[in-house]
C-alpha positions, 0 to 999 in steps of 0.5 A: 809766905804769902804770894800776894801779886802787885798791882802792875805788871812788868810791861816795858821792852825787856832783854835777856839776863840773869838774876841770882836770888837768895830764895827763902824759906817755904817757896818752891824754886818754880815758884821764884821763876813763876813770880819773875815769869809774871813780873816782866810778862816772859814766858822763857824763864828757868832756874840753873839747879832746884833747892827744896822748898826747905832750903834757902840761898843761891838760885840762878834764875835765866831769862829770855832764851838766849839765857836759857840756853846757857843753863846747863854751863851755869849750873857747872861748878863746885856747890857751896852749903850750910847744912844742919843735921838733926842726929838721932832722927831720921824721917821718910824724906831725909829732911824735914819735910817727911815723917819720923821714921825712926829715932835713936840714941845719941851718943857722946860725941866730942869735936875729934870724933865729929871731924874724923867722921866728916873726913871719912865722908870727904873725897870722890864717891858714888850717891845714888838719887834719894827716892824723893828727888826731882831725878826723872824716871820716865819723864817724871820726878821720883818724887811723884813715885814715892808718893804714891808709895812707889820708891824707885831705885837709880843708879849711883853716880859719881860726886865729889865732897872737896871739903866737909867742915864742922862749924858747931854740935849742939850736944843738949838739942843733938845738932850738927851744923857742917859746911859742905864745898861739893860737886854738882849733883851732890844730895846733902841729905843723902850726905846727912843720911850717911853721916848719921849712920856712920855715928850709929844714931841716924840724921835727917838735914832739917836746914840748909842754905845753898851759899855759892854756886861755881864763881857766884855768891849768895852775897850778891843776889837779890832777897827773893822775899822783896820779889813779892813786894810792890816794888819787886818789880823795879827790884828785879830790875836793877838786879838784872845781869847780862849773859856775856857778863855772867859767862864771863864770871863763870868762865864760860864762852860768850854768846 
């Protein structure tokens, strides 16, 4: 996607909000933040939790600092995806964005044996950061390390998988389509990962779209795409959300 900037810049007073944002495909989520940094002219804006430069759907854009400050409560919540699994692939990344590591084969897999796998991945368990995550490590992203082939290794925490639902298996192109209701700080290509070892063929995530966050819904956000129009602007704000609107739709404490 092309990053065209328009002709006029956001000039006119603005006041702290929240935007929510259907990020598409190809762009960064710093990248969502920096075309609504230079739309309104604010330098104070931020986003409550990365999607991969993959990965579409919800993303909760602050702005101002009064919004930045409330981050941290925006970004509580249970996690809602939609994630494809390409099984008997696996690559460097666990996505689609690294190199093929390693292939296999696929066995004959029928709907029983799927869902009793996804059960078996459902409920509290310890995940450890994938080496190519935005996890920091002295101040700077693993994936930066893992770049220049240095792979570091932290410790697991504790997510939860509420729900794991298989929504469809392609058994010609070996796709596994699943719906995922997780706790935050949960990877999905770790998940991925894990799902393929546990049917003895290995996966990597190829899609994957982020469709709630806690109380907020893709459904009600602003197509990330039309930002790069030349009316992005007016769009961002008719979209704009107070903060005391958003803390009350997450059930957190007013300003």
């Amino acid at each position: 996607m092309s990053a065209v900037e328009p002709v006029h810049q956001g000039t006119q007073a603005w006041s702290d909000g929240v935007f929510l944002v259907d990020k598409p495909e190809g762009l960064t989520s710093f990248a969502i933040v920096r075309r609504i940094r230079w739309l309104l002219g604010i330098k104070k804006v931020g986003h409550a939790g990365t999607l991969d430069p993959f990965a579409t759907g919800l993303l909760i854009v602050c702005v101002g600092r009064t919004a930045t400050r409330h981050i941290e409560q925006f970004m509580n919540g249970r996690k809602t995806y939609l994630a494809q699994l390409q099984l008997g692939v696996e690559t460097e990344t666990q996505d689609p964005e690294g190199t093929v590591t390693k292939t296999a084969p696929v066995p004959e897999l029928d709907s029983a044996t799927l869902v009793a796998c996804l059960q078996r991945h459902t409920g509290p368990q310890m995940q450890a950061p994938p080496p190519y995550s935005a996890a920091k490590h002295k101040g700077k992203p693993l994936y930066t390390y893992a770049r220049k082939g240095i792979f570091i290794e932290k410790a697991a925490k504790q997510i939860e998988i509420h729900r794991l639902d298989c929504l469809g298996y392609d058994a010609a192109t070996h796709q596994l389509t699943i719906a995922v209701d997780c706790s935050r700080g949960t990877y999905i290509r770790v998940l991925a990962a894990d799902i393929g070892s546990s049917l003895g063929c290995g996966a990597h995530l190829i899609e994957l779209r982020r469709t709630r966050s806690g109380l907020l819904s893709v459904d009600d956000s602003l197509s990330g795409s039309a930002l790069f129009a030349e009316n992005g602007l007016q769009l961002l704000q008719e979209g704009r959300r107070g903060i005391d609107e958003m803390l009350h739709i997450t059930g957190q404490p007013s300003v």
